[in-house]
N, C-alpha and C positions, 0 to 999 in steps of 0.2 A: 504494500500500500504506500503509496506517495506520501510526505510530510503536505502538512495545512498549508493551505498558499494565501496570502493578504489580499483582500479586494480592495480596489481604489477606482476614483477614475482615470479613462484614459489622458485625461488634461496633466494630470499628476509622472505620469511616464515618466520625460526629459529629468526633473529632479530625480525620481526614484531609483532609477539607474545609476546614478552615482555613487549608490549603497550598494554592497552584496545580500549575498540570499540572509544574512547573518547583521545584518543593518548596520556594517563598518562602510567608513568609507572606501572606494576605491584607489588605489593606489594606480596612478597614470604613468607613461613614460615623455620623455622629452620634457617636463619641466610642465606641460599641462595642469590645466586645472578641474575642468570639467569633460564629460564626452558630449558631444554633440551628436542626439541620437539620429539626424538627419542625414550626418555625414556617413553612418556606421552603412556597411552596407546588404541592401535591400536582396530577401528570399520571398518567395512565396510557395505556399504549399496547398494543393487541388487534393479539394477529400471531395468524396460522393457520398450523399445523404442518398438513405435508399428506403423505401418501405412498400409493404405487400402490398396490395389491391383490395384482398378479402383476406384475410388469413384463417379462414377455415377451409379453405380453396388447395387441396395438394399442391397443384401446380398454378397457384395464382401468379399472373401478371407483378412485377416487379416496376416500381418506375423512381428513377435517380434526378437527383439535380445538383449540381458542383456549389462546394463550399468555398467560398477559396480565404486561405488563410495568409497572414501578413508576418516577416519575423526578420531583423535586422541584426548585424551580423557586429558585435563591438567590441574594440580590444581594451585589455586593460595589461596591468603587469603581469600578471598569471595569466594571461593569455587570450584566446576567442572565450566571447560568451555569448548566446543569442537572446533576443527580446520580442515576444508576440507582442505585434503594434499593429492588429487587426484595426481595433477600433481608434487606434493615434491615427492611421492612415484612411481612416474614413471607410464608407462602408462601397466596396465593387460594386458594378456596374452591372446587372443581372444576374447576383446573387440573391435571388430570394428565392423564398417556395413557392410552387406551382399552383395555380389558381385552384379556388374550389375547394380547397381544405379547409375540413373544418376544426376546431379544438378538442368535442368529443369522439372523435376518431383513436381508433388502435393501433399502435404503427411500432413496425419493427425497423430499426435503424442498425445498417450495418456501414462501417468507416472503413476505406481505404487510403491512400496519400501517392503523394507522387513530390517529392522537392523539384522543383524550378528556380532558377539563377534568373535576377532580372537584370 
C-alpha cells in the first residue's frame, strides 16, 4: 500500500515542489534558488478509461475514452524527480467522458498507460 499523499490545490504546485516528499527543502545545484516548475520538462501519459455496456452481458460491448495525464520532469541535487501537473497544466482538449452517462450507472474501469515525450 502507498504512504498518505497531501491534497492541495493545483495553484499551490510551483511552491510545493521546493519541498521533498519529507517537507525539507530542496537542495539545488548551481547556486539556485528555487525550481521553476515551467522550465522542468514536460511528459505526458494516455490511460484509457474503459467500462462495460451491461455487465450482466458475457460478452458485453466495451467502450474507452483517453485520459491523458500531465507530469514534468525536475532536477534537484539527488537527482530527477517527476510532478503530476495534470491540473497546473489545465484540463486537454477532448478529455472528457462520453455523452449520455449517467451517475447511477455500474461501471467497471480498467487503466492502461503508455508515456509520451513532449
Amino acid at each position: 500500500m502507498s504512504p498518505p499523499c497531501r491534497t492541495f490545490d493545483a495553484s499551490e504546485l510551483p511552491t510545493r515542489i521546493q519541498e521533498n516528499a519529507d517537507g525539507r527543502r530542496r537542495k539545488l545545484e548551481g547556486g539556485s534558488r528555487r525550481i521553476e516548475l515551467s522550465a522542468c520538462k514536460l511528459f505526458k501519459m494516455n490511460q484509457w478509461e474503459c467500462e462495460l455496456k451491461d455487465e450482466s452481458m458475457p460478452h458485453s460491448p466495451i467502450s474507452c475514452w483517453p485520459v491523458t495525464r500531465f507530469f514534468r520532469m525536475c532536477k534537484d541535487k539527488n537527482g530527477l524527480f517527476s510532478v503530476e501537473t495534470t491540473a497546473w497544466e489545465g484540463k486537454p482538449k477532448g478529455a472528457s467522458r462520453p455523452p449520455g452517462r449517467t451517475s447511477n450507472q455500474t461501471t467497471t474501469l480498467q487503466w492502461t498507460n503508455n508515456w509520451s515525450d513532449l
